[in-house]
PLY file of the C-alpha trace (Angstrom):
ply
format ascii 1.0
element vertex 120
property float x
property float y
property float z
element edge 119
property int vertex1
property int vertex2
end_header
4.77 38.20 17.18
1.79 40.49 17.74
-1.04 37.22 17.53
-0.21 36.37 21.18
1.60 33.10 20.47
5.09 32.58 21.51
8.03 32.32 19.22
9.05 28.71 20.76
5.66 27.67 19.28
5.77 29.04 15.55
9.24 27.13 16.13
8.17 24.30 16.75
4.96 24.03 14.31
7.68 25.50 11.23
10.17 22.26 12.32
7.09 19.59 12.92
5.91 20.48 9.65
9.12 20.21 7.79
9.92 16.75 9.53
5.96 15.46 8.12
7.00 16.86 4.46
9.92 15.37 4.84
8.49 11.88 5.89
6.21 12.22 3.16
8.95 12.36 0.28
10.75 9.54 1.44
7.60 7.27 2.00
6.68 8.42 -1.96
10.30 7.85 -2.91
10.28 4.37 -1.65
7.17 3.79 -3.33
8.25 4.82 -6.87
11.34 2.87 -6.32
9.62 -0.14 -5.48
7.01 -0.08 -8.43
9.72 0.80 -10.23
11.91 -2.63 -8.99
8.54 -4.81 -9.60
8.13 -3.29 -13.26
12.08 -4.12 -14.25
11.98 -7.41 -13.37
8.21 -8.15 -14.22
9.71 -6.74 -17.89
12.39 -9.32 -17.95
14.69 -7.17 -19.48
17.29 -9.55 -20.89
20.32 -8.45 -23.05
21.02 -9.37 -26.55
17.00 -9.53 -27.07
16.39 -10.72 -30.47
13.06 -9.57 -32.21
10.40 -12.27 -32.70
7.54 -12.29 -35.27
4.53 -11.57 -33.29
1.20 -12.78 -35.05
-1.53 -10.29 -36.26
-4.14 -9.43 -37.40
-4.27 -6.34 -39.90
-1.15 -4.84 -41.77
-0.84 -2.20 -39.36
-1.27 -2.84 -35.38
-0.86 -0.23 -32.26
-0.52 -0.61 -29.05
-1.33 2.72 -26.82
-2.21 4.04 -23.50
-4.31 6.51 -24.22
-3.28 9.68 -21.83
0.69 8.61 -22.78
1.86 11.66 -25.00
4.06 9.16 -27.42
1.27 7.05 -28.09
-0.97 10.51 -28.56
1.90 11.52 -30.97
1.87 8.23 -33.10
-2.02 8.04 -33.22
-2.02 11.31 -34.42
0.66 10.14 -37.35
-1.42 7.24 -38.38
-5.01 9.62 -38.44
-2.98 12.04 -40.37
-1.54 9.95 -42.69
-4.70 8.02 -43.43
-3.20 5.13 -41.98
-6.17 2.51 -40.87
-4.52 0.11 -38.13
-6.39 -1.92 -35.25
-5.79 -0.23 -31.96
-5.18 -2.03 -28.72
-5.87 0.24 -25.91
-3.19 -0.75 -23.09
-3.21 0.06 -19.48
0.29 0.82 -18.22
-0.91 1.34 -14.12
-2.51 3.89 -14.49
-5.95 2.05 -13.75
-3.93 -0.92 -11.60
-4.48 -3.51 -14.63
-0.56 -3.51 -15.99
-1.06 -4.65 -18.75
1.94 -3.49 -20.45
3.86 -6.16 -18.70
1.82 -8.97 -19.51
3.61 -11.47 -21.38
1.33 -10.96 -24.43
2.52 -7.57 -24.21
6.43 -8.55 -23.87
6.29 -10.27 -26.75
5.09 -7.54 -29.16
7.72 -4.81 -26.92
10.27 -6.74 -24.50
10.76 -3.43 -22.27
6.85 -3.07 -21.70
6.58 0.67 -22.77
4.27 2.05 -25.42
3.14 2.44 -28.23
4.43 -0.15 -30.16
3.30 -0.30 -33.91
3.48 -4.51 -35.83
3.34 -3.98 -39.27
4.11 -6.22 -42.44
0 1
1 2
2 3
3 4
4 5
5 6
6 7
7 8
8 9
9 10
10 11
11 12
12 13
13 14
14 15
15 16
16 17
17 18
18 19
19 20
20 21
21 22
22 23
23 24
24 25
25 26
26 27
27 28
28 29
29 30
30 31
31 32
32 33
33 34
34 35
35 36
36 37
37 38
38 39
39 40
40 41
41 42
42 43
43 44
44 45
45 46
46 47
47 48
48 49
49 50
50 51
51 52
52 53
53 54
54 55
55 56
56 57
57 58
58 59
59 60
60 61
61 62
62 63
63 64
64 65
65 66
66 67
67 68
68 69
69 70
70 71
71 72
72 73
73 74
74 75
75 76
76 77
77 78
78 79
79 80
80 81
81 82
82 83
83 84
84 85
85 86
86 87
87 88
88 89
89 90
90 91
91 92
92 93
93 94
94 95
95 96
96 97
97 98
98 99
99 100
100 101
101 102
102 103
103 104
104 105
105 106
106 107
107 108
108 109
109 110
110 111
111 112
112 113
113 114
114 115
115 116
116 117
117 118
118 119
């Protein structure tokens, strides 16, 4: 191997790194899954939903997180458009606040996810 260090050792420092990647994907795995667990049922996802009417304030309403590219998508629409609504910045975890399954939230969008747009 030329650097002095025998084979059996670049053996086993290949394998012990593999098994710590390795560890590390499942531990993040389990994590998503769990977060993901907590946001279903925090959502209360219930079949045959029907829509409510959901007070406000102006004709035209959003609700965004910022960095989500939908919500960049739809604010874009409305600037374009000359559409003047009143924006309600959301924060989907991103900052730990989960606010998108509040249920202030679940009552303007029953599966939590932005943007949302009430309008007349």
């Amino acid at each position: 191997w030329g650097s002095g260090i025998a084979a059996e050792t670049w053996v086993s420092l290949v394998v012990g790194g593999l098994l710590a990647g390795v560890a590390l994907c499942v531990v993040l795995i389990v994590t998503l899954l769990a977060v993901t667990v907590y946001r279903m049922a925090k959502a209360k996802r219930v079949k045959g939903w029907q829509a409510k009417t959901v007070s406000h304030d102006e004709s035209v309403e959003v609700y965004f997180f910022q960095e989500s590219l939908c919500s960049q998508k739809v604010l874009l629409l409305l600037a374009e458009r000359g559409v003047k609504a009143k924006e309600h910045w959301l924060d989907i975890g991103h900052y730990g606040l989960w606010e998108n399954v509040t249920d202030e939230y679940l009552a303007v969008h029953p599966n939590g996810v932005v943007p949302a747009l009430v309008h007349e």
